[in-house]
C-alpha positions in Angstrom: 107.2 56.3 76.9 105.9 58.7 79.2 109.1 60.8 79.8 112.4 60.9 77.3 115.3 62.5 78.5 118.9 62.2 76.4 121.9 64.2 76.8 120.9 66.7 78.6 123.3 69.1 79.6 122.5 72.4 82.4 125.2 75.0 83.3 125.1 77.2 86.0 128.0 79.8 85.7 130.4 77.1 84.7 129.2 74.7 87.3 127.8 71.5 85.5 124.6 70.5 87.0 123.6 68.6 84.3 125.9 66.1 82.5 124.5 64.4 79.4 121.9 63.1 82.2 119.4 60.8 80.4 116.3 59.3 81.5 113.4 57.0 80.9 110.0 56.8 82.3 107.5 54.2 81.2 103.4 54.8 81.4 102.1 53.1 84.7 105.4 53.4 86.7 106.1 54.7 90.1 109.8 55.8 89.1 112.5 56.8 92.0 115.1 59.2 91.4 117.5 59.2 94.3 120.6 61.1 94.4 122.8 62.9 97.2 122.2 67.1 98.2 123.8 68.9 94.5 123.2 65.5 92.5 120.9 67.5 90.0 117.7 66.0 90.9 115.5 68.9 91.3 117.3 70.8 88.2 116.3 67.5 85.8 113.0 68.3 87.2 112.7 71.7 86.5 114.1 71.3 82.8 111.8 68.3 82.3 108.6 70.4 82.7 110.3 73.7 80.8 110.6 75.7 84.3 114.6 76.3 83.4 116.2 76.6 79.8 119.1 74.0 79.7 122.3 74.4 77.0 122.0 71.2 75.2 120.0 67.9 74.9 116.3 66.8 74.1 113.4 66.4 76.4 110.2 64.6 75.2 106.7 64.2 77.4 104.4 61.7 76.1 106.4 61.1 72.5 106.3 64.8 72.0 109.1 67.3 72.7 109.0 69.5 76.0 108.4 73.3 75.6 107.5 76.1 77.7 104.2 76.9 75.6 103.6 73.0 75.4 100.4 73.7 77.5 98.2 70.9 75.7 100.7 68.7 77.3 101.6 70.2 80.3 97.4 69.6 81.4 98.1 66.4 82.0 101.1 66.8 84.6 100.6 67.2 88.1 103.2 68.8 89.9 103.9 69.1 94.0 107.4 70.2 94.8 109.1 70.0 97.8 108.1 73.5 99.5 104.3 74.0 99.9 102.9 76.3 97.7 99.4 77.6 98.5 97.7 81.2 99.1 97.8 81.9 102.6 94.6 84.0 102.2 92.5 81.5 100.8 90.7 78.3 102.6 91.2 74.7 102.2 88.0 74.4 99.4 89.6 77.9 97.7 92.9 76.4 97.5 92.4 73.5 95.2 90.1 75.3 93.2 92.0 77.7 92.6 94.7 75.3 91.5 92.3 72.8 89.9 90.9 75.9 87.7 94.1 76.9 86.0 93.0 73.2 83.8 89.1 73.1 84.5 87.2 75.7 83.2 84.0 74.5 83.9 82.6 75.1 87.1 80.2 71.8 87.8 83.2 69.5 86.7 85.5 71.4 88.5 83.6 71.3 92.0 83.5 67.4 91.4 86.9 67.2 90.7 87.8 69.3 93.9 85.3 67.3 96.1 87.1 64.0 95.0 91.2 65.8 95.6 89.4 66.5 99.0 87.8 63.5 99.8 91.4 61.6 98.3 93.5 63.1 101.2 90.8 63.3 104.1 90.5 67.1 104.1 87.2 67.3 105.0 86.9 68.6 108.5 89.5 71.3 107.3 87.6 72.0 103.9 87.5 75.5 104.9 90.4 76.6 107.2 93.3 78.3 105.8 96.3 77.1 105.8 98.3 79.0 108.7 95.6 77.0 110.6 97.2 73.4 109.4 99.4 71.1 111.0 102.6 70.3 108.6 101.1 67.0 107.5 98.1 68.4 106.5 99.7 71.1 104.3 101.5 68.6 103.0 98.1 66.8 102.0 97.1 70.3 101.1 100.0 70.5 98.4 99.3 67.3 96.8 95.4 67.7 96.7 96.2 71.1 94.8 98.7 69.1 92.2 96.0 66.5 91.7 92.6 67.8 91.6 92.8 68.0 87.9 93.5 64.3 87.4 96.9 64.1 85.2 98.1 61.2 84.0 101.6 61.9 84.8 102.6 62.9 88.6 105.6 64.4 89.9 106.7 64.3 93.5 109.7 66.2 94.7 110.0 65.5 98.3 106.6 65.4 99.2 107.0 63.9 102.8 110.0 66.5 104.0 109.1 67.1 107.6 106.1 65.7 108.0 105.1 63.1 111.3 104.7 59.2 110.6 101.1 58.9 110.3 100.8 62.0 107.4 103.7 59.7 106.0 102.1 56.9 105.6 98.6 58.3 104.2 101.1 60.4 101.8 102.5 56.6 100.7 99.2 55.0 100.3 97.7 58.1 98.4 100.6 57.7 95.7 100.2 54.4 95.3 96.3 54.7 94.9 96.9 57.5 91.8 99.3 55.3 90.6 96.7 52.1 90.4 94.2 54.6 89.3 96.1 55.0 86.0 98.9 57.6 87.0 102.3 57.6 86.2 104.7 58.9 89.5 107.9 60.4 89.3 108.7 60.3 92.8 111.8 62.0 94.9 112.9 61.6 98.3 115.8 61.4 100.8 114.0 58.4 102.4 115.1 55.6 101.0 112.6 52.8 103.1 109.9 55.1 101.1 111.2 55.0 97.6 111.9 50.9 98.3 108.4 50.6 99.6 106.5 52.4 96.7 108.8 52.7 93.8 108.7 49.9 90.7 111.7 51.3 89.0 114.6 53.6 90.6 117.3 55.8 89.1 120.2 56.7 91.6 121.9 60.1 89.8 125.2 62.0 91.0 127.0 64.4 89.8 124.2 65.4 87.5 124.2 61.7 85.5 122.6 58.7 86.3 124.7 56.2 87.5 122.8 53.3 88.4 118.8 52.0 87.4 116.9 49.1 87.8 114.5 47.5 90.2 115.3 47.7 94.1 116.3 44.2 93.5 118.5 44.9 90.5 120.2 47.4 92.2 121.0 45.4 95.3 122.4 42.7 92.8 125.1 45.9 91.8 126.8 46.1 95.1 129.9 44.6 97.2 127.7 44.2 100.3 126.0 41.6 101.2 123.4 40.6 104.2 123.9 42.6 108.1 123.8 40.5 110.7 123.2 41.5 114.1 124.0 39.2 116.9 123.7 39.7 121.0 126.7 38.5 122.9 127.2 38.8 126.7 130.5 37.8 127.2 132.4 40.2 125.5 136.5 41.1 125.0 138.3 43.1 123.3 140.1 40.6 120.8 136.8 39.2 119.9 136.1 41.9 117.5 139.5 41.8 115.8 139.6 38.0 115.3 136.2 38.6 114.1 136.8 41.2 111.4 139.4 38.5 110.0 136.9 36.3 109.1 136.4 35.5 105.3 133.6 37.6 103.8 133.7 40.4 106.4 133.5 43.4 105.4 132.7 45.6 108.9 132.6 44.5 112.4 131.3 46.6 115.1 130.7 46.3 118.9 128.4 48.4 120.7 125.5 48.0 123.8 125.8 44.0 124.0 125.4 43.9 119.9 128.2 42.6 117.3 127.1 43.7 114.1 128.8 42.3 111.4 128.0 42.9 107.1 129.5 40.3 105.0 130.2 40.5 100.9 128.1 38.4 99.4 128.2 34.7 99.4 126.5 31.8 100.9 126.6 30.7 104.9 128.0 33.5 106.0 126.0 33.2 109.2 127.1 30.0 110.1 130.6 30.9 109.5 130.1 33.2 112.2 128.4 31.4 114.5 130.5 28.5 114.2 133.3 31.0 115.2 131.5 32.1 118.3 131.3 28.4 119.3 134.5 27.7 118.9 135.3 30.1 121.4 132.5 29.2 123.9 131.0 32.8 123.8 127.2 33.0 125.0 124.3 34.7 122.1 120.9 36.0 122.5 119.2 37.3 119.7 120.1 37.1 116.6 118.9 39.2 113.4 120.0 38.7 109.5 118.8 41.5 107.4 119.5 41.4 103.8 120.9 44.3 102.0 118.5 48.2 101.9 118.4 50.5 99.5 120.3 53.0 101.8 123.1 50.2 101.8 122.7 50.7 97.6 123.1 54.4 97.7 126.0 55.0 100.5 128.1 52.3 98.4 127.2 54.0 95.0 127.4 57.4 95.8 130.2 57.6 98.6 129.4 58.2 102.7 131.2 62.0 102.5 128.7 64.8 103.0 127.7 66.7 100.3 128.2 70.9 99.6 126.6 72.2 96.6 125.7 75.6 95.2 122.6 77.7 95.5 119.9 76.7 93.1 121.7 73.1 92.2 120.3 70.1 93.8 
């Protein structure tokens, strides 16, 4: 086990941030942790790698407990956190030496190593601008080439594509999953959820500072009321259409909008020819029509609620 978390308990001022959150995180794993704005996510983090002291619980890194001074262990983790943090006064090259050199001593290895971080996140033509110079994307590349250079074995990502445009995005994705099936283990945070589906083997969704649902994408799915979204274009459209369709067995929602009835269904079997059979019946003409089995997003909304969150300075 790479990470062991039990009972973990954080207080801030009375506030519970942490509530007897436990967590699991197996070698070779690109492990999701999900959770809604105050859920805790980025305090576990920060008491996992011994960054804030918590009031109760045990935290264990590679079968070993979890300590500030635990350098020996703490070589091997590679760490990029949501903001960007990099010297404004130093280039591209200084950057990630800088950064690589707080675990390489040695010079020779150490250029290697920050020629490959580099090389990794196709930095090249920028090798020696700094980073006021950059385009969000590429600090963002910046960040993770500065958490990696030193080649850890266990990776954590804390929002690592906040802000950045689709293309950055997508190189982001594919660099995490190319440490991963170079031998990392990922610990890997996001608001996105099509990202974590996409890249993530196992996924915990937390709230209110506990974990309240983990498995596979597939597992989680399996947990919830909802069942496949279908999306059907009708042009001959009234009123009473959408009530008598919202009466149907196994429908859950119903909407109407631009020449589109969407309609998501519990789960069951047929639930698309119910409806098209009902349709029929009453003579109405379709175009298109899409069935999309349940997301991720459709996982977390109906877990964690659809109310927006508020939460306190310095919890998330």
């Amino acid at each position: 086990m790479v990470i062991k978390v039990e009972n973990l308990v954080k207080r801030y001022d009375g506030l519970i941030a942490l509530d007897h959150f436990s967590l699991e995180v197996r070698e070779g794993e690109i492990f999701g942790l999900l959770g809604p704005n105050g859920s805790g996510k980025t305090t576990a983090i920060n008491c996992i790698l011994s960054l804030l002291k918590y009031d109760k619980g045990t935290i264990e890194v590679y079968g070993r407990p979890m300590t500030p001074d635990a350098y020996d262990i703490k070589r091997n983790i590679g760490i990029i956190m949501q903001n960007v943090a990099v010297f404004d006064e130093l280039t591209v090259y200084e950057n990630i030496d800088y950064f690589c050199g707080l675990y390489i001593p040695d010079r020779k290895k150490r250029k290697e190593l920050v020629e490959e971080a580099i090389d990794f996140v196709e930095l090249n033509k920028f090798r020696n601008f700094l980073p006021k110079k950059l385009s969000g994307g590429l600090l963002r590349r910046l960040n993770i080439a500065c958490g990696i250079a030193h080649k850890p074995s266990l990776i954590i990502l804390d929002e690592p594509t906040v802000a950045v445009d689709p293309q950055s995005r997508k190189k982001i994705l594919e660099g995490i999953k190319e440490l991963n099936k170079n031998g990392a283990t990922v610990v890997y945070t996001s608001h996105y959820m099509e990202e974590v589906e996409e890249i993530c083997t196992r996924i915990a969704i937390m709230d209110k500072g506990k974990v309240i649902a983990l498995g596979t994408k597939d597992e989680l799915k399996g947990m919830i009321h909802s069942g496949e979204k279908v999306t059907i274009e009708i042009f001959d459209y009234s009123s009473n259409i959408l009530e008598e369709v919202r009466s149907i067995p196994h429908i859950i929602t119903a909407e109407y909008t631009d020449n589109l009835l969407v309609a998501r269904f519990s789960k069951g079997k047929n639930n698309l020819g119910v409806l098209l059979d009902y349709l029929r019946s009453r003579q109405i003409e379709t175009g298109r029509i899409y069935s999309e089995p349940p997301t991720l997003n459709d996982v977390f909304l109906e877990i964690t609620g659809k109310e927006l969150r508020d939460y306190a300075k310095g919890v998330q």
